[in-house]
C-alpha positions, 0 to 999 in steps of 0.5 A: 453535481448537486452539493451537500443537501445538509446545510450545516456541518455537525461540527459542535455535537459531533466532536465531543462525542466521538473523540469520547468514543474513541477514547473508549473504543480505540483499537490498541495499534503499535503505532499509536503508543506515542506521537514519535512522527517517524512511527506514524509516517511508517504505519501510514505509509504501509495502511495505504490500500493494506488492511490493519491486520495485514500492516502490524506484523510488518510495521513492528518487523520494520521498526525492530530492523530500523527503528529511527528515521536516520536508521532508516536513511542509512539502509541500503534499498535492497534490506528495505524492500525486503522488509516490504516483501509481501505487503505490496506496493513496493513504490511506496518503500522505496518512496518511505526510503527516499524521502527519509534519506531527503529528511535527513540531508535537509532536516538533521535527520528529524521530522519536520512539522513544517506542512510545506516541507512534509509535502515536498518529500517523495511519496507524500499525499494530502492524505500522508500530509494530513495524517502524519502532522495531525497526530504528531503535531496536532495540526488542524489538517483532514484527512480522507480515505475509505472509511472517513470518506464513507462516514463523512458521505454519511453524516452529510447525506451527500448524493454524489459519489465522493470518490470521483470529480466534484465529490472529491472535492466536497468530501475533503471541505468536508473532512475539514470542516467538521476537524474541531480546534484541538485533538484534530489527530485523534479526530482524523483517527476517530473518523476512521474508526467510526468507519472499520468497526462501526459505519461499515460498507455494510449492514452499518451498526448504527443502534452502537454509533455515538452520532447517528443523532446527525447523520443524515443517512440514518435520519433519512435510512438511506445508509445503504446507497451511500456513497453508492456502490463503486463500479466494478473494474473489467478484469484482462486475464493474462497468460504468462510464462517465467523461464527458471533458468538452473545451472546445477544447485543455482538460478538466474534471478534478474533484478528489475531497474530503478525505472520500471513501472512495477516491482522497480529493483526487486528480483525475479525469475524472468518471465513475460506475456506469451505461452510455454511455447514462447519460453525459448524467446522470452529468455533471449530477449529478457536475458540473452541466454539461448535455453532449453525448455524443459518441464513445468514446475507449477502454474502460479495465479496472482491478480495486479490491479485490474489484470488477473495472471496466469504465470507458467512456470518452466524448468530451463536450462542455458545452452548458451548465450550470456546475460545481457543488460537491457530489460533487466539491471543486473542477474546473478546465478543464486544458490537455492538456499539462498534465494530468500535473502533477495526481496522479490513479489508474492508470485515469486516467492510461491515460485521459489517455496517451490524450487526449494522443494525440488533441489 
């Protein structure tokens, strides 16, 4: 792959001016109040592949309930993935509570700015790495996501696609490169501003950009083939049914292991591939009930990854049988009421919104 074209990074004009744009424009973000790492390792976490407005109210939902690094350590999973309910990607908590529970064991419960520590703990990227001690410890380390990744593609003129391959790894020598000896925090954050409000995927607002005078895109106007478009993923539709399981006012709710590839210790109502025609089989294999299949409650559509899924739901009822662990770690008959104190996926809580409604 041919490499930058741009033979010298813009590293002296550019630093002065964007850090003195983001003073003026940086958007006023819960975490970005001081430079407590605990703070800025949970916003990272949460920003991974979520969007800002998704994160806030989550992030100071966390905070209230668990407001230091030890705090966090000292909690049971369950509080903490049910905090995460609804923000998705559910590893990334239970990798949040991990490491935190490793910093406190290894570190006396504070933060370490040591990179080879950092990097150590579960869940911790170069990206994670880079953000988290460039902010609270103003360590000269880059950082690359989608909006730094399209600004530096950009500023370069980089011809390849920087998200795969040798791009990859010419976009974080890159980010490193033009990273100036102070402020590296503030300018890993310019960066990605720059991208979210101005140098858009987009129809890019370059008339407000502080250094179009070194982008090579604008120079050249080519701002709308770089990096060039991401190729789109085949979707598989899906077809699956969840079998509710009622005994009088409760239902079985099944709580996935520790090891399962998706959604590992959250709660469910216990479904899997097949049709309505399959609902008798499914509950004996998942939880060893023998059920009667009755009517269906709602159809609930939902997309993971690159698999669209149509979830069926079907009122059953036991007619025999007991719950047997296997697919599932544990099962408890669960009051409707009630069934919101359990941390499950967004699916899911369409599904119980709806049985609340049928008690």
């Amino acid at each position: 792959m041919t490499r930058d074209p741009s033979p010298a990074p813009p590293v002296p004009p550019v630093a002065p001016r964007l850090l003195e744009w983001f003073d003026a424009h940086r958007r006023d973000l819960p975490w970005r109040a001081d430079r407590d790492p605990y703070r800025i390792w949970v916003s990272e976490v949460m920003l991974q592949q979520t969007t800002v407005a998704a994160v806030v109210p989550y992030f100071s939902r966390f905070l209230a309930a668990f407001p230091t690094l030890p705090a966090l350590a000292a909690a049971d999973e369950q509080a903490v993935l049910k905090l995460w309910e609804g923000l998705g990607y559910y590893r990334r908590a239970r990798h949040l509570h991990a490491a935190a529970k490793r910093v406190v064991a290894e570190h006396g419960g504070v933060f370490p700015d040591d990179p080879a520590a950092v990097a150590d703990l579960p869940g911790v990227g170069r990206y994670i790495l880079g953000a988290v001690l460039s902010q609270a410890f103003d360590r000269r380390l880059p950082i690359v996501e989608a909006n730094s990744l399209r600004v530096l593609a950009r500023w370069f003129g980089f011809p390849g696609d920087p998200r795969t391959g040798d791009g990859k790894k010419w976009v974080w020598e890159a980010a490193a490169s033009v990273l100036p000896a102070k402020r590296a925090g503030d300018f890993n954050q310019a960066v990605m501003e720059l991208g979210a409000l101005v140098c858009t995927p987009a129809n890019p607002k370059c008339g407000e950009c502080p250094v179009r005078a070194e982008c090579a895109a604008f120079r050249d106007g080519t701002q709308a083939v770089i990096p060039p478009p991401a190729k789109a993923k085949a979707i598989t539709e899906v077809r699956e049914v969840a079998v509710v399981l009622r005994d009088g006012g409760k239902v079985l709710l099944c709580r996935r292991p520790a090891t399962a590839s998706r959604w590992a210790g959250m709660w469910e109502v216990p479904h899997a591939e097949g049709e309505p025609a399959d609902a008798r089989r499914i509950a004996a294999e998942l939880t060893g009930f023998d059920v009667c299949p009755g009517d269906e409650i709602l159809t609930v559509r939902h997309s993971v990854t690159r698999f669209a899924i149509t979830m069926v739901c079907l009122e059953s009822a036991p007619v025999g049988g007991a719950f047997r662990p296997g697919f599932y770690a544990a099962a408890e008959w669960v009051p409707v009421p009630d069934l919101d104190r359990f941390p499950v996926s967004a699916p899911q809580r369409k599904l119980m919104r709806e049985l609340a409604k049928i008690v």
